[in-house]
N, C-alpha and C positions, 0 to 999 in steps of 0.2 A: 674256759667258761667265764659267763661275764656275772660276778659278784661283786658288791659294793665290799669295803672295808666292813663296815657296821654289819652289814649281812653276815658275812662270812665271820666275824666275832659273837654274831650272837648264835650261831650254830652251836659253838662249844656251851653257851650256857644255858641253851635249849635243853639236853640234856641231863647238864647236872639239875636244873630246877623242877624238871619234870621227874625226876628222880628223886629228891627228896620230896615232893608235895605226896608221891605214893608213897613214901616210907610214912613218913609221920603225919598222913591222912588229914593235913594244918589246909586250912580251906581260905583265910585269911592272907595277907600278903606276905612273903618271909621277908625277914629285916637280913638284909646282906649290909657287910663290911669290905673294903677295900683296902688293901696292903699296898703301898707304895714307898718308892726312895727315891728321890728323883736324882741323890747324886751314887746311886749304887746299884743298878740296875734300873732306873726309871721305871716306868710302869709298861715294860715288854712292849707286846704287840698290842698296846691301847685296849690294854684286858679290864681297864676301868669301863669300857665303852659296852662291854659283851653283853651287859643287860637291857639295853637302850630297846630291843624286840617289845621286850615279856611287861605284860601288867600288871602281872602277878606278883609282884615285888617292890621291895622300894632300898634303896640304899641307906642306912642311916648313918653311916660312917663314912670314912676316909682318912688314914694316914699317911703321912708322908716329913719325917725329919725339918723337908726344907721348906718355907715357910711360904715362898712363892709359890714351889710348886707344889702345893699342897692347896695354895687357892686354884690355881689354874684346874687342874685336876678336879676338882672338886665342883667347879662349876661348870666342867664338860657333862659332868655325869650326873651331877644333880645331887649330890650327896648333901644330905637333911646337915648333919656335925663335922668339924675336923676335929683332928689331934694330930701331935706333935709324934707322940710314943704310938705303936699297934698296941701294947698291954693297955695299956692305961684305954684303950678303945673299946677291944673286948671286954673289959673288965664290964664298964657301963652299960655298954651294947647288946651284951650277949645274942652275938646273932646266930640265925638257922645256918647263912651261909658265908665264907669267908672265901674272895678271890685275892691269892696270892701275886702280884703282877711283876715283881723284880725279876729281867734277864738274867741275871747273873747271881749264884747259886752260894752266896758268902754265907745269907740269914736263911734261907729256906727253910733247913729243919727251925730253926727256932721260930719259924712264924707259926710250921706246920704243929709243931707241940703246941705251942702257946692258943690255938686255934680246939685244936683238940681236947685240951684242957675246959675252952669253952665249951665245947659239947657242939662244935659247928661242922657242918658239912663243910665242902668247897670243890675246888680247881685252880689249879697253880700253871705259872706260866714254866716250859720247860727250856734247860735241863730239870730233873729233879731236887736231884743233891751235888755234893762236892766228891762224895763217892759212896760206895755201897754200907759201909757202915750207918754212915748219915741216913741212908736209904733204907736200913733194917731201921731203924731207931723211928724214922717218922711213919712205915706204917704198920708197926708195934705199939701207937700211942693210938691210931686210928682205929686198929683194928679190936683195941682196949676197950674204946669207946663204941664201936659198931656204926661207925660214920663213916662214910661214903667220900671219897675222894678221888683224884683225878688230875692228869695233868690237860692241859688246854688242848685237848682231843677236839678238832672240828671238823674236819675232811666227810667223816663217816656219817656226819646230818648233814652236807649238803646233798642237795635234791639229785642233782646226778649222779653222783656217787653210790647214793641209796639205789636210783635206778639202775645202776650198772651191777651193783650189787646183790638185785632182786633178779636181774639177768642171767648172771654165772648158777649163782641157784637153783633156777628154774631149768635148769640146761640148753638156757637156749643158744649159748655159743660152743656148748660142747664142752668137753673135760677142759679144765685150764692145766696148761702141761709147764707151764713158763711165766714167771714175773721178774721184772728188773726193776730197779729203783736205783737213782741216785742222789748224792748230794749234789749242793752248789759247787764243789771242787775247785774253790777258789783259793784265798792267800790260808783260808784254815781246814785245807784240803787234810785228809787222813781221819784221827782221833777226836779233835774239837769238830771236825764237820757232823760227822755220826753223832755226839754228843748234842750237838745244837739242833741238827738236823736229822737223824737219824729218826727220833720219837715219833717223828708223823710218818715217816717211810712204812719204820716198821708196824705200827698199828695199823695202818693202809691195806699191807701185808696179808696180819690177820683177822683182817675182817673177810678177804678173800676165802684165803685158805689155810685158818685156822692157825693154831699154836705150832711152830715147828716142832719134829721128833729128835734133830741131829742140825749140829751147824758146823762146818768146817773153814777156817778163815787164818787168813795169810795178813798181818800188820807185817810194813814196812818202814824203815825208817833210813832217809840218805840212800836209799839204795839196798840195803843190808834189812835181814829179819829183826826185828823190833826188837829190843832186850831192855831188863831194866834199865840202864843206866839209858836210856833214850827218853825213858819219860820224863814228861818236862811241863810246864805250865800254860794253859791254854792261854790267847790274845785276851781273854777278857777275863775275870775271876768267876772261873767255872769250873775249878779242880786240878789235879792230874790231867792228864791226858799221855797217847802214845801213838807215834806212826803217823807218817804224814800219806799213806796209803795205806788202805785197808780194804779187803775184796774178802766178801762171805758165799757160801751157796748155804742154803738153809732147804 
């Protein structure tokens, strides 16, 4: 399909902004924040850009540690303030909405608290967390607050998508008996692939057809079933990880 970068970024925050403008019925522009690190994950898939659509908003923030890239960034996206620190941002800021951009999963929960604490909606770039703890912990502080969160889901607003989707529904190709999905199965084939990649697959998934009931799956590792002492540290700082192949049926 032919998408622009910026297109297909402001899918995901298509979504979250029309989502929150119905929650808190705010008619006004929401003031969003911007999480960045440019030496610790950088700003993901250019999720500082994802608003660039909507005129329904305005940025008034930006952080980012490093000082360069904290200007660069900042006047991609138009952002009104910087700061050095995310707290010290939120603090002043207090925005409706907080986009999380770092790849890599070291700060997440502490952006996702620190955010939550604000009283801010958002969407984070994925993975989520470093593992399932981290993962109960950030939406235990959301779910506190009754804000609305998300990781950078876009596939399910692009136009064809929606339409292929409004297809299977309607029945007009008939029962879907079969889906497949894979990763890039590249050098972080297995556990980081699914980790990295896996979020968009599987949400893809269920928008088709729904929540799974049952899932059976085989991790490998060297050749042999995956056992603890196999897990090992993903290429980037993105947690655990395990298996350098992994095959599910759901």
């Amino acid at each position: 399909m032919d998408l622009s970068r910026r297109g297909f970024l402001g899918a995901a925050a298509l979504a979250a902004g029309t989502s929150v403008f119905a929650q808190t019925g705010q008619s006004e522009k929401l003031h969003i924040c911007i999480i960045g690190d440019t030496k610790q994950g950088g700003f993901g898939h250019d999720l500082h850009l994802a608003w660039a659509l909507r005129d329904d908003v305005e940025i008034v923030g930006l952080s980012d540690p490093d000082e360069a890239g904290r200007a660069k960034r900042a006047a991609e996206c138009g952002a009104q303030r910087t700061y050095a620190d995310y707290r010290d941002m939120l603090e002043k800021e207090r925005p409706e909405l907080v986009t999380v951009c770092p790849r890599t999963t070291v700060n997440h929960k502490d952006y996702v608290l620190a955010a939550a604490a604000a009283g801010a909606h958002g969407f984070i770039e994925k993975p989520l967390a470093m593992d399932l703890a981290e993962a109960d912990a950030m939406a235990a502080a959301v779910d506190a607050k009754r804000l609305k969160w998300s990781i950078a889901f876009n596939w399910h607003t692009v136009p064809e998508v929606r339409h292929a989707l409004e297809q299977v529904r309607g029945g007009l190709v008939g029962q879907v008996m079969e889906m497949r999905a894979r990763g890039k199965e590249d050098h972080r084939a297995g556990g980081e692939d699914m980790v990295v990649l896996g979020a968009h697959l599987f949400d893809l998934m269920r928008r088709f057809a729904g929540d799974p009931r049952w899932c059976q799956a085989t991790a490998q590792a060297n050749g042999h079933v995956a056992m603890r002492e196999d897990i090992r540290e993903a290429t980037e700082p993105l947690g655990p990880i395990i298996g350098d192949s992994i095959q599910a049926v759901f």
